[in-house]
VMD Tcl script that draws the C-alpha trace (Angstrom):
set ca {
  {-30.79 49.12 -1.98}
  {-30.33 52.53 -1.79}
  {-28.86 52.70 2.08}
  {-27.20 50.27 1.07}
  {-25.60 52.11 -0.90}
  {-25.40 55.06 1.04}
  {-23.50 52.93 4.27}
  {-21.04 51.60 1.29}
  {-20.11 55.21 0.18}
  {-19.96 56.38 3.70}
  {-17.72 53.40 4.66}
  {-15.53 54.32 1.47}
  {-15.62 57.90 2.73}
  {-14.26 57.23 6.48}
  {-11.79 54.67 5.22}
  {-10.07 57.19 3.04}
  {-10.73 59.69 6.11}
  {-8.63 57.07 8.19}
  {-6.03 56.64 6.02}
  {-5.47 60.59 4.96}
  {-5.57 61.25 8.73}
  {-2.95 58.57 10.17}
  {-0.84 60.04 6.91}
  {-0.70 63.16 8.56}
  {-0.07 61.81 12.00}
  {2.77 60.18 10.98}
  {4.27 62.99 9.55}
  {3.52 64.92 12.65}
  {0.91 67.17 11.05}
  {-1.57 66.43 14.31}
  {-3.11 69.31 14.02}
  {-4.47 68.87 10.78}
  {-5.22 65.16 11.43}
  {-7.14 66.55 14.34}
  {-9.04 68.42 11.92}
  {-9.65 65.90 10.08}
  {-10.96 63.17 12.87}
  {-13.26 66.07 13.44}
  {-14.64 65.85 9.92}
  {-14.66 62.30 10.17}
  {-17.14 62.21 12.80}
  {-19.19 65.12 11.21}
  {-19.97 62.87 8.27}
  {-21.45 60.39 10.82}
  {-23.95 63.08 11.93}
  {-22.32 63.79 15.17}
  {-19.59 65.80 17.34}
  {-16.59 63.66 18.62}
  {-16.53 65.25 21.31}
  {-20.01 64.60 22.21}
  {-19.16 61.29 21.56}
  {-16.86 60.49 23.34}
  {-18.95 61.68 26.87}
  {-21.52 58.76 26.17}
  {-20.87 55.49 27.63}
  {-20.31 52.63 25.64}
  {-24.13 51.29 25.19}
  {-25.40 54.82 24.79}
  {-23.04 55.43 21.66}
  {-23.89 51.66 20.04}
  {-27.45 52.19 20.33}
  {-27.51 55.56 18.60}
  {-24.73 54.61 15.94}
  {-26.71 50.92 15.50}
  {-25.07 49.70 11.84}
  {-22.57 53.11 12.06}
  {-20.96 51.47 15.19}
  {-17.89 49.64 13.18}
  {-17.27 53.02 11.69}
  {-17.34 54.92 15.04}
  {-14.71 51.87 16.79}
  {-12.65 52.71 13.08}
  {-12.21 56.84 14.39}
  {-10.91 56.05 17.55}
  {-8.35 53.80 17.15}
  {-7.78 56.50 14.23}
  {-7.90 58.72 17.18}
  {-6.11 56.49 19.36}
  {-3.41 56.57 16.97}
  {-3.13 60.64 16.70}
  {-3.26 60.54 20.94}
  {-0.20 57.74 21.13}
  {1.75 59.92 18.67}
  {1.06 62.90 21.26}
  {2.54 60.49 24.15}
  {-1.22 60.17 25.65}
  {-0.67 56.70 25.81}
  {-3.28 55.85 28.80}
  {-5.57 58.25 26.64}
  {-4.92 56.07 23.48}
  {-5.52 52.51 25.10}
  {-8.86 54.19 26.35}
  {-9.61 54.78 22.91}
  {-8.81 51.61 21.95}
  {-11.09 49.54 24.96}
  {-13.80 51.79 23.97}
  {-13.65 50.67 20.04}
  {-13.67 46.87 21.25}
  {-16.65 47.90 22.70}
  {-18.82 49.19 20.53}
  {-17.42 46.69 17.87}
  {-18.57 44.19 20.53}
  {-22.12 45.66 20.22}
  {-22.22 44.80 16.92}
  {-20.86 40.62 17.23}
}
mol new
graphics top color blue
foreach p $ca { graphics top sphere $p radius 0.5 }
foreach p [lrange $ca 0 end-1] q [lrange $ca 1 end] { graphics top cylinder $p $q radius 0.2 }
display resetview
């Protein structure tokens, strides 16, 4: 019950992440959504950046039940890198989250 709890508030907590950070992309604060992907995956336990250098079955084994919330960042971060005009970077984001959400059908 209790990490149940725990993966509930932590969902609640990377939701409202989400939606605070595509706010601020869309008003063209990217640095400070940047900032706040950052924190984002900090609450998960890891570095996005580390992330990110894994492949695909690497990241869904370590993330196991945290792997939906990991797919949510980056298309959060695929949405910050399309309002940069990365746009080959952002539909890399976005294969990778159909991945790891993949790992968890």
């Amino acid at each position: 019950m209790q990490q149940r709890d725990y993966i509930e508030r932590m969902i609640q907590q990377i939701a409202a992440a989400i939606a605070a950070l595509l706010g601020k992309v869309a008003a063209g604060e990217l640095v400070d959504a940047e900032r706040d992907l950052d924190a984002a995956w900090s609450s998960l336990g890891l570095r996005r950046r580390d992330v990110l250098r894994l492949d695909d079955a690497t990241v869904r084994l370590m993330l196991a039940s945290k792997a939906e919330l990991a797919a949510r960042l980056a298309l959060a971060q695929a949405s910050l890198e399309e309002a940069r005009g990365a746009r080959a970077e952002a539909e890399a984001l976005r294969a990778r989250a159909a991945a790891w959400r993949a790992g968890n059908a």
